[in-house]
PASEBA-1860 file (N, C-alpha, C; in nm, 3 decimals):
! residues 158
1> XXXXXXXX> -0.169/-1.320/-1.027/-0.207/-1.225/-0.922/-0.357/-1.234/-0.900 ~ -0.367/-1.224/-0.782/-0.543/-1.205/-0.731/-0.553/-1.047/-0.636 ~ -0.669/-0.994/-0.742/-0.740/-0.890/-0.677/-0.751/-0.942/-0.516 ~ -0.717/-0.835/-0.483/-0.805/-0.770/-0.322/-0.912/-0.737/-0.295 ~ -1.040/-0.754/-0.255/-1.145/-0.748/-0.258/-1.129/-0.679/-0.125 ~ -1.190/-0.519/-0.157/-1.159/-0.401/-0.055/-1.307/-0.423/0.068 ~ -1.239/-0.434/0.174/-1.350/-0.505/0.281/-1.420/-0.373/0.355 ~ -1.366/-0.275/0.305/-1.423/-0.135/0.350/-1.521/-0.065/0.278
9> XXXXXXXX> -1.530/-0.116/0.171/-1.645/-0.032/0.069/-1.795/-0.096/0.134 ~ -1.868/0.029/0.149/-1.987/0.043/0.232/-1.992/0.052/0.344 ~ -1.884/0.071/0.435/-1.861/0.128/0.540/-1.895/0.250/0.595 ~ -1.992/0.313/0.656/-1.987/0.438/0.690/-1.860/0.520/0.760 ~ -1.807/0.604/0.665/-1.716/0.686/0.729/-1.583/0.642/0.629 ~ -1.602/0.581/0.563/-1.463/0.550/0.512/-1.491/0.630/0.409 ~ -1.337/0.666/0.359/-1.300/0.759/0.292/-1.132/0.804/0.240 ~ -1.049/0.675/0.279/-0.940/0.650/0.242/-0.853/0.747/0.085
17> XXXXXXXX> -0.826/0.853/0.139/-0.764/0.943/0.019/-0.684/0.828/-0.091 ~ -0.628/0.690/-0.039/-0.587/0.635/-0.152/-0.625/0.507/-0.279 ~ -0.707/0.471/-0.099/-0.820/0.354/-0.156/-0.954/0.293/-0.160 ~ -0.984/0.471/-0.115/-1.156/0.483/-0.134/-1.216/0.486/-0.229 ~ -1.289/0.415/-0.323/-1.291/0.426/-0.463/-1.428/0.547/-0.479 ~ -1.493/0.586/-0.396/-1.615/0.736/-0.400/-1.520/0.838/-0.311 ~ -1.396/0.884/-0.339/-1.355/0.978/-0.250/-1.270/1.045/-0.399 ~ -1.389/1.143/-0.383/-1.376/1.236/-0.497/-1.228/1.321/-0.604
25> XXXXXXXX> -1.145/1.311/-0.461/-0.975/1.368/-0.500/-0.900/1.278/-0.459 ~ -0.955/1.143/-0.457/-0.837/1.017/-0.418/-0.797/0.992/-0.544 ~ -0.669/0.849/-0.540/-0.620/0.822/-0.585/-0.682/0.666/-0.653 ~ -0.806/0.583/-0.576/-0.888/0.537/-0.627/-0.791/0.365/-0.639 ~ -0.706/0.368/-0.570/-0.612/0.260/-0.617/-0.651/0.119/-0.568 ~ -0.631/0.045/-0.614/-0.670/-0.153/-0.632/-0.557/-0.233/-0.531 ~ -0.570/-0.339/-0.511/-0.472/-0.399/-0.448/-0.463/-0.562/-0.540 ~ -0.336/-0.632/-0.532/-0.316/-0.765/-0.578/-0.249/-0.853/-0.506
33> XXXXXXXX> -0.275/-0.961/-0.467/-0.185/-1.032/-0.385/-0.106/-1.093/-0.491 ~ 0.029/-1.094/-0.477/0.073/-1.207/-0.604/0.224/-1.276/-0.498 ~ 0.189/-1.385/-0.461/0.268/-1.484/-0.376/0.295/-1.381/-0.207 ~ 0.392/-1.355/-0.173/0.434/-1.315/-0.072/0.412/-1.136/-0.078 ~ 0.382/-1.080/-0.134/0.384/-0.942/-0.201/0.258/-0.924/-0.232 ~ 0.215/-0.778/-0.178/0.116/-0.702/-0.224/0.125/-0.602/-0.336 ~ 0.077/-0.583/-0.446/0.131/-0.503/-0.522/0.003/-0.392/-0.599 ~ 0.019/-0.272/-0.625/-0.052/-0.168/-0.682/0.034/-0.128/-0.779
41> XXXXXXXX> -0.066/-0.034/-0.867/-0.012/-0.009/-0.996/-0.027/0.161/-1.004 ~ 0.041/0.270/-1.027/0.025/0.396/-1.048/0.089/0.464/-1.160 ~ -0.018/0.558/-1.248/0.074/0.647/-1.329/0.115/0.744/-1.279 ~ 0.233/0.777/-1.242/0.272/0.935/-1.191/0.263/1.031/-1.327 ~ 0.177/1.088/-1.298/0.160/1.206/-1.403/0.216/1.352/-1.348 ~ 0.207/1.468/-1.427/0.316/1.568/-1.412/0.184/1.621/-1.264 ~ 0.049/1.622/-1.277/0.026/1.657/-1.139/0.063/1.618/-1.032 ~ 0.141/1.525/-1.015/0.177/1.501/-0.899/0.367/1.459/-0.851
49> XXXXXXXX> 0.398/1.617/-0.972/0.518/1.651/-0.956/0.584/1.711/-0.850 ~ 0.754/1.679/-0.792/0.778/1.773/-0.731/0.901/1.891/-0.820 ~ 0.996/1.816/-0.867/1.009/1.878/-0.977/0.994/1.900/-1.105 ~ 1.057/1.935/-1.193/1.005/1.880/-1.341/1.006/1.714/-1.366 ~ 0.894/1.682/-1.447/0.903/1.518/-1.458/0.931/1.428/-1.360 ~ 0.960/1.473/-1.237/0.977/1.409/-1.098/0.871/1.369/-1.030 ~ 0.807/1.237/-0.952/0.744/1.196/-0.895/0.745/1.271/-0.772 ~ 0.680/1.277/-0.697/0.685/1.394/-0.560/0.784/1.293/-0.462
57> XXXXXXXX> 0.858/1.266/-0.408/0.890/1.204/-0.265/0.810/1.128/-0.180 ~ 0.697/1.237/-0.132/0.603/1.227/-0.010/0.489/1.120/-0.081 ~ 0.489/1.123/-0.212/0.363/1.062/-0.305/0.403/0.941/-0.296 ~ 0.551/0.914/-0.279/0.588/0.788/-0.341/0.633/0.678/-0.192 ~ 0.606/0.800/-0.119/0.628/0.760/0.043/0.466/0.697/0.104 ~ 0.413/0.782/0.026/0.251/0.749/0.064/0.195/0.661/-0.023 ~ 0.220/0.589/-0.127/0.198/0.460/-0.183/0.212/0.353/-0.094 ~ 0.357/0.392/-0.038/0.463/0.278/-0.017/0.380/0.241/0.111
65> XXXXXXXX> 0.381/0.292/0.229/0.264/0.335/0.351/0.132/0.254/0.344 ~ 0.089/0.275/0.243/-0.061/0.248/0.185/-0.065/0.122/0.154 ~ 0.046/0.046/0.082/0.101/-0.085/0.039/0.105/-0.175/0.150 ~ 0.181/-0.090/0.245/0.207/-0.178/0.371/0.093/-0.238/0.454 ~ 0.020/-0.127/0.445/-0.088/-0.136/0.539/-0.170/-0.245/0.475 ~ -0.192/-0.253/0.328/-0.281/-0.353/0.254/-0.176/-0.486/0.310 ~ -0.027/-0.544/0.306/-0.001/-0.595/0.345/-0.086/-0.690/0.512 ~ -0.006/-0.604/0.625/-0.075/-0.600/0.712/-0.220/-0.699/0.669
73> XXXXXXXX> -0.339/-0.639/0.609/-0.434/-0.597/0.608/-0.506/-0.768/0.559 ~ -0.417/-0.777/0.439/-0.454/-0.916/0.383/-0.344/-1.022/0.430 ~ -0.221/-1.027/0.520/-0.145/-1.093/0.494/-0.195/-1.123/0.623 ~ -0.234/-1.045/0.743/-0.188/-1.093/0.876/-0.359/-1.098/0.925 ~ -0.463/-1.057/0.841/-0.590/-1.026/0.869/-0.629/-0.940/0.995 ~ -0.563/-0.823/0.977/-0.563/-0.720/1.075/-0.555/-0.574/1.038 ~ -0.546/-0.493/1.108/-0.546/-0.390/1.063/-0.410/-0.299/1.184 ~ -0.354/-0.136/1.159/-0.247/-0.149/1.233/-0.180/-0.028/1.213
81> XXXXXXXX> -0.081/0.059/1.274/-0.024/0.187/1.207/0.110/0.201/1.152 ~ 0.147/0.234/1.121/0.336/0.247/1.057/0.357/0.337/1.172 ~ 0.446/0.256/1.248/0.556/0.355/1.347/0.652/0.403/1.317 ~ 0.764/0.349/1.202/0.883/0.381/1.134/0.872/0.347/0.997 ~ 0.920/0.448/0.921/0.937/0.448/0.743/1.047/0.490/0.695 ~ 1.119/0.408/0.638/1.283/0.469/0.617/1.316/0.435/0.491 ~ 1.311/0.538/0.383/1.303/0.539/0.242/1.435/0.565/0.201 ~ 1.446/0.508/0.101/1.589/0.510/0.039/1.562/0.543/-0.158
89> XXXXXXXX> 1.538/0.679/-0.163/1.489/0.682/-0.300/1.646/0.678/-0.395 ~ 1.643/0.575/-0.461/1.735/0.543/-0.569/1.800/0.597/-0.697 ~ 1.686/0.618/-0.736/1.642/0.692/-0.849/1.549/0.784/-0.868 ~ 1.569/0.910/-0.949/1.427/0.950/-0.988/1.303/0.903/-1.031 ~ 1.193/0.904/-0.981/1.097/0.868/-1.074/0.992/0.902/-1.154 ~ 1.008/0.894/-1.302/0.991/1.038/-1.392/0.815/1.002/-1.410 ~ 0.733/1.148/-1.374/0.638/1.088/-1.436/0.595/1.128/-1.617 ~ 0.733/1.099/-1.654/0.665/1.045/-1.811/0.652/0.901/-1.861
97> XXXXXXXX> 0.677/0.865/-1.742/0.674/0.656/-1.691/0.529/0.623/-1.765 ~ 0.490/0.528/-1.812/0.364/0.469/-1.810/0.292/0.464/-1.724 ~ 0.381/0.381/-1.578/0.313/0.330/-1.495/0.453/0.270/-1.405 ~ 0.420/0.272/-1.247/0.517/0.210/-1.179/0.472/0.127/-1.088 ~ 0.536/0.053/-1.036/0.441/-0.082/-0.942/0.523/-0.058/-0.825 ~ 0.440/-0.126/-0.715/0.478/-0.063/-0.574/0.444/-0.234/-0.548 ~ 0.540/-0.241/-0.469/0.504/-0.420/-0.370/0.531/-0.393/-0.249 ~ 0.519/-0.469/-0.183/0.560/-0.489/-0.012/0.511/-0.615/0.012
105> XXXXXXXX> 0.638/-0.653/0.131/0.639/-0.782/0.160/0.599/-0.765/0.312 ~ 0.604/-0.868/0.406/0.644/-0.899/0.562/0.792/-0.975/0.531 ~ 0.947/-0.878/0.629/1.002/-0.959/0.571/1.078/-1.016/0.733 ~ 0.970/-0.981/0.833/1.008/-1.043/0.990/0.874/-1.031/1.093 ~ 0.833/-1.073/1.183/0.716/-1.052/1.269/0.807/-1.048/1.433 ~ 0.775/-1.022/1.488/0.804/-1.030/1.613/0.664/-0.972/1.684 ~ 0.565/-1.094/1.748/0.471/-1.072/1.821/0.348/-0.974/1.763 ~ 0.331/-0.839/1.772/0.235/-0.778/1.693/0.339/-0.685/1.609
113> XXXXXXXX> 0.448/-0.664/1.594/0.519/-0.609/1.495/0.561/-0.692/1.346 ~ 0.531/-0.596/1.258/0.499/-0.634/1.071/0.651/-0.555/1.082 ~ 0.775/-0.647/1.000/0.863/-0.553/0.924/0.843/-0.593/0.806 ~ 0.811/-0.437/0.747/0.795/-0.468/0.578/0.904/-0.431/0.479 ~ 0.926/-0.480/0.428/0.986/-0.408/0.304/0.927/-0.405/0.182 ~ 0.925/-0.254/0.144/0.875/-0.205/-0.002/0.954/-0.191/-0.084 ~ 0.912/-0.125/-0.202/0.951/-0.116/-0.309/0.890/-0.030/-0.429 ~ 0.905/0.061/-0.510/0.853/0.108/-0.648/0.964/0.100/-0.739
121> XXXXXXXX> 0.914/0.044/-0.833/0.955/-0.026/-0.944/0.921/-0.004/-1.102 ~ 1.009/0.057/-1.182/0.920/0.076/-1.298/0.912/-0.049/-1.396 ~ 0.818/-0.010/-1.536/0.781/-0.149/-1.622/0.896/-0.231/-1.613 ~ 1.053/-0.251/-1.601/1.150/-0.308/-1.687/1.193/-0.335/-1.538 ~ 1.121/-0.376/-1.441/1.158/-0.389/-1.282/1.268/-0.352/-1.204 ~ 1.332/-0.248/-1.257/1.463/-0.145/-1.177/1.393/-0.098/-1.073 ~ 1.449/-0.124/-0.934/1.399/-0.069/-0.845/1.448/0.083/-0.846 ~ 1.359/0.191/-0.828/1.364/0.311/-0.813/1.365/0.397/-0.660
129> XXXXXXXX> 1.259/0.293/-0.573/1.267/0.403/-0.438/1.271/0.212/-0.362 ~ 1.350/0.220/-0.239/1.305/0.142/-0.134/1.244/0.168/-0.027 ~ 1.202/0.080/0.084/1.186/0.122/0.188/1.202/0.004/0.294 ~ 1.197/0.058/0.445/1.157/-0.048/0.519/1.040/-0.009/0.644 ~ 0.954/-0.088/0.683/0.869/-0.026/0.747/0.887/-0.086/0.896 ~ 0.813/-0.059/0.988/0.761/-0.089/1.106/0.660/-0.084/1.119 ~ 0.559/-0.172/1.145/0.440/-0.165/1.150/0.358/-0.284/1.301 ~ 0.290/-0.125/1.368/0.218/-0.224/1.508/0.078/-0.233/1.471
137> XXXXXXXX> 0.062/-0.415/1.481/-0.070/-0.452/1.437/-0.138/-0.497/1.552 ~ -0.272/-0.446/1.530/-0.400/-0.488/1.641/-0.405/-0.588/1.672 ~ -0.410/-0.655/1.749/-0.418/-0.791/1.815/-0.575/-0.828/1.747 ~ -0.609/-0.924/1.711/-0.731/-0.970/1.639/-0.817/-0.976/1.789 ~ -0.815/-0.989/1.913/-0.905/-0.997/1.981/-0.946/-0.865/2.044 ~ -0.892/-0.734/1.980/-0.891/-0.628/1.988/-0.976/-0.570/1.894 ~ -0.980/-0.611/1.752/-1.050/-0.532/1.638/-1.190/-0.536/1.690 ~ -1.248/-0.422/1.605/-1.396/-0.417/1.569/-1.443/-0.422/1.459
145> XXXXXXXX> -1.595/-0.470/1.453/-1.650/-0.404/1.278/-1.598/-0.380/1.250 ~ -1.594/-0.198/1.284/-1.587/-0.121/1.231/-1.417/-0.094/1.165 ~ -1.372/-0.079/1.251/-1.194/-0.132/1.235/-1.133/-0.211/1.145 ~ -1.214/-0.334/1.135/-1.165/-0.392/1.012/-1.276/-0.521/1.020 ~ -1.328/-0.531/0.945/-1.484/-0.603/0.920/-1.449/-0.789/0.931 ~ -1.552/-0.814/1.015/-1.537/-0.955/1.020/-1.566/-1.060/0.946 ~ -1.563/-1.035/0.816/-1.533/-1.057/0.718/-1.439/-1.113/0.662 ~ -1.315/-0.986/0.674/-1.205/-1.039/0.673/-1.159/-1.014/0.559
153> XXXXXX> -1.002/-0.998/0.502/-0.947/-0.929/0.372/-0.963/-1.030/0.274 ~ -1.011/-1.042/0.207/-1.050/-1.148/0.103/-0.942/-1.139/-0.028 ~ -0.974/-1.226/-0.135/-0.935/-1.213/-0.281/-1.054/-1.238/-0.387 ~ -1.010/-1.215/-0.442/-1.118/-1.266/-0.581/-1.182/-1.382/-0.572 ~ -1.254/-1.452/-0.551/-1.255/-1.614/-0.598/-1.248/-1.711/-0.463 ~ -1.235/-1.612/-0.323/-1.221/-1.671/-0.200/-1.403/-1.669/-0.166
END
């Protein structure tokens, strides 16, 4: 796997509740490319329960979201919004877990539309929640700076 090298840090105005790493009540989270799949790593701890030992829903909806978009982000070098999210949670997911991994793929394009499919997954790789996304991406002769830096989504070592 290769780190994501986050193309937004030092940006004025950014502030990404999941992957702003100076945004004080975020979640502070990393990205990895590993082949076709983007993948992050999270401990669900009991703060961010909905019931007892239960991962929240909406938390695990907003990983999945967040995943995609890094998709998008490094896969297609663009940036873009989720129009449709259609979760299929499987299983509970307890946070007395270690840790659970979230991937997403592209698993169709049609013109500026990303279909993704996600995933959270605990250590012993049982899928726990699915998903599938829709996602409309900016036409690259559309972006700005500021939007998504010309630069461009990098990796480690690029």
């Amino acid at each position: 796997m290769k780190k994501i090298i986050n193309p937004w840090i030092g940006t004025e105005g950014y502030n990404c509740f999941v992957c702003c790493p100076t945004n004080p009540i975020g979640l502070h989270l990393e990205f990895w490319e590993d082949g076709d799949y983007i993948v992050t790593k999270f401990k669900p701890t009991h703060d961010y329960e909905s019931w007892q030992n239960t991962f929240h829903g909406g938390l695990q909806a907003l990983l999945i979201d967040e995943t995609a978009g890094w998709v998008v982000c490094r896969k297609l070098q663009t940036n873009g919004v989720t129009s449709k999210m259609n979760m299929e949670y499987l299983k509970p997911v307890s946070t007395l877990l270690d840790e659970i991994t979230v991937r997403a793929r592209i698993s169709k394009m049609m013109r500026n539309v990303a279909f993704i499919e996600a995933e959270i997954m605990d250590a012993d790789s049982t899928v726990l929640t699915r998903a599938e996304l829709i996602y409309f991406c900016t036409p690259k002769f559309k972006l700005d700076e500021k939007a998504f830096p010309a630069s461009g989504c990098k990796v480690e070592g690029e």
